[in-house]
C-alpha positions as CSV (number, residue, x, y, z in Angstrom):
1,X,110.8,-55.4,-3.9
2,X,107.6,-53.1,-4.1
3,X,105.9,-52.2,-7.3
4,X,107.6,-49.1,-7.0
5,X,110.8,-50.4,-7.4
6,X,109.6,-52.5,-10.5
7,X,110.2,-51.3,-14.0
8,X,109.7,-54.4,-16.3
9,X,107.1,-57.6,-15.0
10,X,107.4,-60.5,-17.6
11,X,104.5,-62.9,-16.1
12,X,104.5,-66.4,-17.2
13,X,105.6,-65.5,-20.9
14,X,105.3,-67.8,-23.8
15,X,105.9,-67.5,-27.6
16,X,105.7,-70.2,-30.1
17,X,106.3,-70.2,-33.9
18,X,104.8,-73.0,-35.5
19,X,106.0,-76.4,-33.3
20,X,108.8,-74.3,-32.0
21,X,108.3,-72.9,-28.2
22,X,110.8,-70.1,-28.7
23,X,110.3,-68.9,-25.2
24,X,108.5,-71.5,-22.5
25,X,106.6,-70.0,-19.8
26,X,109.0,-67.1,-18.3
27,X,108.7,-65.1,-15.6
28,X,110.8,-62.6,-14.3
29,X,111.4,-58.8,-12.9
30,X,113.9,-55.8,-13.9
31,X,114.6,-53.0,-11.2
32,X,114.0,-49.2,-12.4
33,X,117.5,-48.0,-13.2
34,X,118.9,-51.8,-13.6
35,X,121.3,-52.8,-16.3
36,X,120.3,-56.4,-16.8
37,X,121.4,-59.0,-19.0
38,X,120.1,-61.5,-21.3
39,X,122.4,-63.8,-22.0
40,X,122.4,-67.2,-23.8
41,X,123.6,-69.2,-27.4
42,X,121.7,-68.3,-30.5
43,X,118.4,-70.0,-30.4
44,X,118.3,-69.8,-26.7
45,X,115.2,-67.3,-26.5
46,X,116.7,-63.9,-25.8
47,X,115.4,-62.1,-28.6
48,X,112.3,-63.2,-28.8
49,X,111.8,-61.8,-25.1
50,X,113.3,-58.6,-26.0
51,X,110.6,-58.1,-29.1
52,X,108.0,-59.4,-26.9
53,X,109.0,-56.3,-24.8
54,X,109.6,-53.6,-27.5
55,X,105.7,-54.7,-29.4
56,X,107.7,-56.2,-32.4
57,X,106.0,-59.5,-31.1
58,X,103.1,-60.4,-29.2
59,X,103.1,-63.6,-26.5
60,X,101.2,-66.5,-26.9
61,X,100.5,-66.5,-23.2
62,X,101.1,-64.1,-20.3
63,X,101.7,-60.8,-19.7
64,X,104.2,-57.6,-20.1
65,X,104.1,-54.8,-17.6
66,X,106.2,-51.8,-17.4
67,X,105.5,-49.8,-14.4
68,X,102.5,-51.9,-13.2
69,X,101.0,-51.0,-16.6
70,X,100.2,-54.0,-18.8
71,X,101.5,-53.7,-22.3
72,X,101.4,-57.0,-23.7
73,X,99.0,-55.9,-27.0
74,X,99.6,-52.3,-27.1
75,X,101.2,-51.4,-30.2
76,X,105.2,-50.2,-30.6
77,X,104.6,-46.7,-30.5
78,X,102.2,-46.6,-27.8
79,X,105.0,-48.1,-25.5
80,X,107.9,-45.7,-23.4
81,X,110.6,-48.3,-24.9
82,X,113.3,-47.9,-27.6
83,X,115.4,-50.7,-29.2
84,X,119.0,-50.4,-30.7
85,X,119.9,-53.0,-32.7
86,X,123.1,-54.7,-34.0
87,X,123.0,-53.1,-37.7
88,X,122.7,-49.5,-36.5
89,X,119.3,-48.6,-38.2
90,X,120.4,-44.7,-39.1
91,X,119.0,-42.8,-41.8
92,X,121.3,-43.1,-44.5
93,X,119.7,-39.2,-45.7
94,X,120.3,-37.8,-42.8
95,X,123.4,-36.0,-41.4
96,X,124.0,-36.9,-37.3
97,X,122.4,-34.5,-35.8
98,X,118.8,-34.8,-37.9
99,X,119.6,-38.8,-37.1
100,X,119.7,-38.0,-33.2
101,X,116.7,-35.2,-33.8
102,X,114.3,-37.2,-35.3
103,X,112.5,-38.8,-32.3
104,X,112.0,-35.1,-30.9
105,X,111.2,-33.6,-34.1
106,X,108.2,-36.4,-34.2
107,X,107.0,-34.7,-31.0
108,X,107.3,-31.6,-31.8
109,X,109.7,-30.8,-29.3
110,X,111.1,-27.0,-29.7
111,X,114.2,-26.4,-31.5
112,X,116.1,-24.9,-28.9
113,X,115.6,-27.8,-27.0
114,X,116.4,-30.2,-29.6
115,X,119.6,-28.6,-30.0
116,X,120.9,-28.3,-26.7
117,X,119.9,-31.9,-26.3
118,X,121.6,-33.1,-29.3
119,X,124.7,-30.7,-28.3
120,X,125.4,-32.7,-24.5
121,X,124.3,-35.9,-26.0
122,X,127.4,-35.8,-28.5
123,X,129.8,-34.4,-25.7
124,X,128.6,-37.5,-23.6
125,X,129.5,-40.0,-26.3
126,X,133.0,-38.4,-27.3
127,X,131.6,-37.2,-31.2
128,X,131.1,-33.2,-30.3
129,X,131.8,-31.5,-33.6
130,X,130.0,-34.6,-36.0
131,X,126.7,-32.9,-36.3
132,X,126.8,-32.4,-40.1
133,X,128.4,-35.6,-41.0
134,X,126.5,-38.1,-42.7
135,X,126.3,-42.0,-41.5
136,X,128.2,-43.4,-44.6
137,X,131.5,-41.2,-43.1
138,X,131.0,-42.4,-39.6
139,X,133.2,-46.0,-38.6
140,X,131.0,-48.6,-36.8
141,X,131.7,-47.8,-33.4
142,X,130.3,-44.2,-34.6
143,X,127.6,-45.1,-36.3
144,X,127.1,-46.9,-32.9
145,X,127.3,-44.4,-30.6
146,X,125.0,-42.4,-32.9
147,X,122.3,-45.0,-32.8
148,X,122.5,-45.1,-28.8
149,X,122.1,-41.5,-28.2
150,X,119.0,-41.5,-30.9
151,X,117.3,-43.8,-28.9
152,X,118.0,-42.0,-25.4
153,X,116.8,-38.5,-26.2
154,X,113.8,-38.6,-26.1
155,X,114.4,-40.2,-22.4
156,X,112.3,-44.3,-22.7
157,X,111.6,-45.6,-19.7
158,X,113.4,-48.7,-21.1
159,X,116.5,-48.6,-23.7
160,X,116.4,-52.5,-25.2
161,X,119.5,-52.9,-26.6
162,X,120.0,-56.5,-29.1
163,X,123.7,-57.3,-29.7
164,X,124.3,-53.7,-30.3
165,X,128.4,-54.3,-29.9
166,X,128.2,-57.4,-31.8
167,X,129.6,-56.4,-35.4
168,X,132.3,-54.3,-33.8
169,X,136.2,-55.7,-33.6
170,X,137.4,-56.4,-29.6
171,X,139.2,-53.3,-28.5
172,X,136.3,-50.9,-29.9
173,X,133.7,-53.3,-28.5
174,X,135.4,-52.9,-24.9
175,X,135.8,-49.5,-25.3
176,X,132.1,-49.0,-26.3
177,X,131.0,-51.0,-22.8
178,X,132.8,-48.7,-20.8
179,X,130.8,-46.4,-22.5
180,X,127.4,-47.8,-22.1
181,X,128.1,-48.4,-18.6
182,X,128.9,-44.6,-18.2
183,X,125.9,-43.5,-20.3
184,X,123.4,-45.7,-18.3
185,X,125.0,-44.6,-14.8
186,X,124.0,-41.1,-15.7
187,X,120.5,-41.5,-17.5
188,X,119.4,-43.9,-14.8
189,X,117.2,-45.1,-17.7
190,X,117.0,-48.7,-17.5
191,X,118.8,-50.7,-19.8
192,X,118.1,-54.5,-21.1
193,X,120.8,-55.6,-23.0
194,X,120.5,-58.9,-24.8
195,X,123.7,-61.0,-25.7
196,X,125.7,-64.2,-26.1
197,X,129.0,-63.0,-25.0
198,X,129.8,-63.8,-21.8
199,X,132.6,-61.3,-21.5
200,X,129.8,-58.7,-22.2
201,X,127.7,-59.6,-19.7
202,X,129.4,-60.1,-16.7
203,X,131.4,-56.9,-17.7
204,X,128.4,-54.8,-17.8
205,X,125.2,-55.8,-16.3
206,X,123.7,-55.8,-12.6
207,X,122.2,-58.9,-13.6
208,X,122.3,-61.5,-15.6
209,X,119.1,-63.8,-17.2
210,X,121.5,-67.1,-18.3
211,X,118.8,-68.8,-20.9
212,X,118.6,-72.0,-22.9
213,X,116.0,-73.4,-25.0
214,X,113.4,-70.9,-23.9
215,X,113.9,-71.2,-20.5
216,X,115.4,-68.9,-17.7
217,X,118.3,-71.4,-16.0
218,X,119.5,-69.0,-13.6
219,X,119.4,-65.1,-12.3
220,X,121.6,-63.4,-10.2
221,X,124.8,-60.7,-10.3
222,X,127.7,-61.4,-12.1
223,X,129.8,-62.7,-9.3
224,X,127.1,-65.0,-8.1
225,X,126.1,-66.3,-11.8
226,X,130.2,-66.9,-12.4
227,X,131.3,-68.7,-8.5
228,X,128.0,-70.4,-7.9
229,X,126.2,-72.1,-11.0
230,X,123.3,-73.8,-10.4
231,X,123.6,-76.3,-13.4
232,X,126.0,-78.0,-15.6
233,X,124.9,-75.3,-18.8
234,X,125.3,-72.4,-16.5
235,X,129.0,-73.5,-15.8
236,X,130.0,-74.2,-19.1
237,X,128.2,-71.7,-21.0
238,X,130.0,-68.8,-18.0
239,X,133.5,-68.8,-18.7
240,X,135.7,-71.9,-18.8
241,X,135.3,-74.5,-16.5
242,X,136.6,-78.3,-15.5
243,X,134.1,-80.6,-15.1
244,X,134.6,-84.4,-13.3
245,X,132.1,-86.9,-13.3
246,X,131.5,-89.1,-10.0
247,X,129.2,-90.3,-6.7
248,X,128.6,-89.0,-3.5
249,X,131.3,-90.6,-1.5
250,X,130.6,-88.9,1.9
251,X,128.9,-85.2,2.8
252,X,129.8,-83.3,6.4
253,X,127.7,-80.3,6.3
254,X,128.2,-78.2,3.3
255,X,131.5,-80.2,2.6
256,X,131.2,-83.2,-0.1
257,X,133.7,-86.0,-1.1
258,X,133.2,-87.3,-4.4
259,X,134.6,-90.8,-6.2
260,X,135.1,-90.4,-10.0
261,X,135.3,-93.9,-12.2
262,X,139.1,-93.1,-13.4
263,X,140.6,-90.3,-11.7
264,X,140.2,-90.9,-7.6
265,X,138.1,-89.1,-4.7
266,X,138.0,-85.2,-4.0
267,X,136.2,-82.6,-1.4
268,X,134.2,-79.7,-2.7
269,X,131.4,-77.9,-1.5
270,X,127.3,-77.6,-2.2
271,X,125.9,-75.2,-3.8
272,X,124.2,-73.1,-1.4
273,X,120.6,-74.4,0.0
274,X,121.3,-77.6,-2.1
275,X,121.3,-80.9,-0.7
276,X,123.1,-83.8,-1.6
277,X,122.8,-87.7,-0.8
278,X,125.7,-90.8,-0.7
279,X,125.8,-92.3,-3.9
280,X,124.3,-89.4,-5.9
281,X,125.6,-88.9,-9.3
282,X,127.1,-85.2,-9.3
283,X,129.3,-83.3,-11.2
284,X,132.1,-80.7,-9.6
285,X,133.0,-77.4,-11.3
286,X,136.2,-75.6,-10.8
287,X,137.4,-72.8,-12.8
288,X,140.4,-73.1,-14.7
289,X,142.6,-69.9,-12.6
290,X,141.5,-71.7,-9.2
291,X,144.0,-74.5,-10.6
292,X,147.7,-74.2,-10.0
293,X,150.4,-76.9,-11.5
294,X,153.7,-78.1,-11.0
295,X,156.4,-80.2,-11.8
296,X,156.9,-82.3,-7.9
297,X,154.0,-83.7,-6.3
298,X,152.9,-80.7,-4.4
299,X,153.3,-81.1,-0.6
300,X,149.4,-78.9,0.2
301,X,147.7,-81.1,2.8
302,X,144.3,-80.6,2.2
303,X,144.0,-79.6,-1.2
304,X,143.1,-81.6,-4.3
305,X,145.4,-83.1,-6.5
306,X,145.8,-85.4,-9.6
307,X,148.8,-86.6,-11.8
308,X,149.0,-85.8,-16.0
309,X,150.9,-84.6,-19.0
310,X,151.0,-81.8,-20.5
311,X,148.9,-81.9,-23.5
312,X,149.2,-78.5,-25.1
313,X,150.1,-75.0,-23.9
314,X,149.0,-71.8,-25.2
315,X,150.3,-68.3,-24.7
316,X,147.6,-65.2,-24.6
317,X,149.8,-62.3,-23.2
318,X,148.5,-62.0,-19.7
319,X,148.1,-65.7,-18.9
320,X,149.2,-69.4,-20.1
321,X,146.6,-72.0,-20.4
322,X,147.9,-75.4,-19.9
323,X,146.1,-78.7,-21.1
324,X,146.8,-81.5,-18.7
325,X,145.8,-84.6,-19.8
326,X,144.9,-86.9,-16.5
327,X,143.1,-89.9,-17.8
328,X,142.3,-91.2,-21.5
329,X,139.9,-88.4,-22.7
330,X,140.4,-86.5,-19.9
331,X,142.1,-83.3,-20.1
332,X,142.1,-80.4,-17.1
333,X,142.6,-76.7,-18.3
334,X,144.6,-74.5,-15.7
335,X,145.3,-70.5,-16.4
336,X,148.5,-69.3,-14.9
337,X,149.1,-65.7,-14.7
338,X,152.5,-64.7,-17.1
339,X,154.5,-62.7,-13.7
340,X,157.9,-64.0,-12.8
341,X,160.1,-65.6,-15.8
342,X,162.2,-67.0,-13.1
343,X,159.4,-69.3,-11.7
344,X,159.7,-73.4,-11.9
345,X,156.1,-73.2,-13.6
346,X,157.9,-71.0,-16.8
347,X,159.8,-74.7,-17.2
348,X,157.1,-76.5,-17.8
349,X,156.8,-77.2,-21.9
350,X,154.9,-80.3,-23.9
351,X,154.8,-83.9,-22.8
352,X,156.3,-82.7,-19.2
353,X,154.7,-84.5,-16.2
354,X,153.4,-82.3,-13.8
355,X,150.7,-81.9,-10.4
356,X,147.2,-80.5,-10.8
357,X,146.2,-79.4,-7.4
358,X,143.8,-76.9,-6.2
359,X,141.6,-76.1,-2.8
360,X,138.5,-77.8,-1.8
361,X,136.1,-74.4,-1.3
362,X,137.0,-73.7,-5.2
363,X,135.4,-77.3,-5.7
364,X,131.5,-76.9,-6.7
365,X,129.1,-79.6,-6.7
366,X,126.4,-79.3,-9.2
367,X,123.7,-82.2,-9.4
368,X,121.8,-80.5,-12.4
């Protein structure tokens, strides 16, 4: 990547408050026009990153660049960045369209322009026709939308964005990524988008940061941070996910056999560039929908497969997840889609005895 290509360097980043290291010694890059993602639990670092960048806080060690231009102590306004936060921020005084003006009014930008500005704005967020209504009229996915295109008018060279969708219920908060996605695909401004909801992240971003206590686990796209985590937090924190506990039994190329204490021996697969040695403790991840169950011992040479009871079962409209209980303490979470009524797996109900089974390849190994 050449420094072209590079909108946002965070070099070897570290912020402490008192004993707490909030963020330990981060490093990372963003691509000009990249949606990327922080993602991680409350507490995990995220925010404080995302002030670092906007001038709200200053590191205790290393540097921010944006463009190849260090940053790190210049003041807020002195930087081409804009935040929106979770709580909106808009003037309660001021009607929408003096809300979305006021960044170009600062800079003395002509009225004409403000106003056609303002105008496709407004058109490109669906709230053409609003310009005289006041925020205390507006519903929160309006008030939302208004707070976005306040921050992109004046055209940042980054658009930080800090749980934005957070206080908004599910259908308007899906509706409103859509959105985003669709506003930063035409700005081409580059977006940083800090959250803990998974969902949000791998829905929207080009990349995702996964953090935990101050510390960057793993980077990568969506698809990559979901199929191939490179820990035990990244795999649990990403989704749903079963985990079995066990020793290196045998490894053929990228192939691995594991023995667990309670539950018997099955073949997965390395994490890519990872090696692994007989007798290693490791963990193996498989994701709930790469299960399948059934009531007869399923006849799938090959595959992975394990005995239980089902614990629970719980209908969500477009799937079933089943709790199979395989060992004392040990339960196995399989999604089935809901399609055919008429299938063997729709007889399946509490206490029934059924088949886990599932392929090797959809068996990680994870020895972090």
């Amino acid at each position: 990547m050449s420094n072209q290509e590079i909108a946002l360097e965070i070099r070897n980043v570290t912020k402490r408050f008192g004993s707490l290291i909030a963020v330990d010694d981060v490093s990372f890059e963003i691509e000009r026009g990249e949606f990327f993602s922080l993602l991680g639990p409350s507490g995990s670092g995220k925010t404080t990153i995302l002030r670092m960048i906007g001038g709200l806080l200053t590191p205790d060690q290393g540097h921010v660049f944006l463009h190849g231009k260090d940053i790190t102590f210049d003041p807020p306004e002195k930087r081409d960045v804009n935040i929106v936060f979770q709580n909106y921020a808009l003037f309660p005084h001021l009607n929408v369209y003096e809300n979305v003006a006021f960044g170009p009014r600062r800079r003395h930008w002509p009225d004409d322009k403000i106003r056609k500005e303002v105008t496709h704005l407004l058109e490109m967020v669906h709230l053409a026709g609003y310009e005289e209504k006041y925020p205390r009229q507006l519903s929160g996915g309006e008030k939302q939308r208004i707070a976005l295109i306040r921050a992109l008018i004046t055209r940042p060279q980054l658009l930080l964005l800090d749980e934005p969708l957070g206080a908004l219920d599910l259908k308007i908060r899906q509706s409103l990524q859509l959105e985003l996605m669709d506003i930063q695909d035409e700005t081409g401004i580059t977006f940083i988008y800090v959250t803990h909801d998974q969902s949000e992240a791998l829905t929207m971003a080009d990349r995702i940061a996964v953090m935990d206590k101050g510390h960057i686990l793993q980077i990568g796209d969506p698809k990559s941070i979901y199929e191939q985590p490179h820990n035990r937090f990244v795999a649990h924190f990403i989704g749903n996910t079963n985990l079995l506990e066990g020793k290196v039994a045998s490894v053929a190329g990228g192939d691995v056999r594991i023995r667990t204490p309670r539950l018997g021996e099955f073949q997965g697969r390395g994490l890519d560039g990872a090696s692994v040695q007989t007798g290693q403790p490791v963990t193996m991840s498989v994701r709930p929908e790469k299960m399948h169950i059934t009531r007869q011992e399923p006849e799938r040479p090959g595959y992975n497969k394990i005995a239980g009871v089902v614990e629970d079962l719980i209908y969500v409209g477009v799937s079933t997840e089943f709790i199979v209980r395989v060992a004392p303490g040990q339960t196995l979470r399989i999604f089935a889609q809901n399609m055919s009524r008429d299938d063997d797996l729709w007889q399946i109900t509490w206490d029934d005895p059924v088949w886990v089974y599932w392929r090797p390849e959809h068996s990680l190994i994870i020895t972090e």
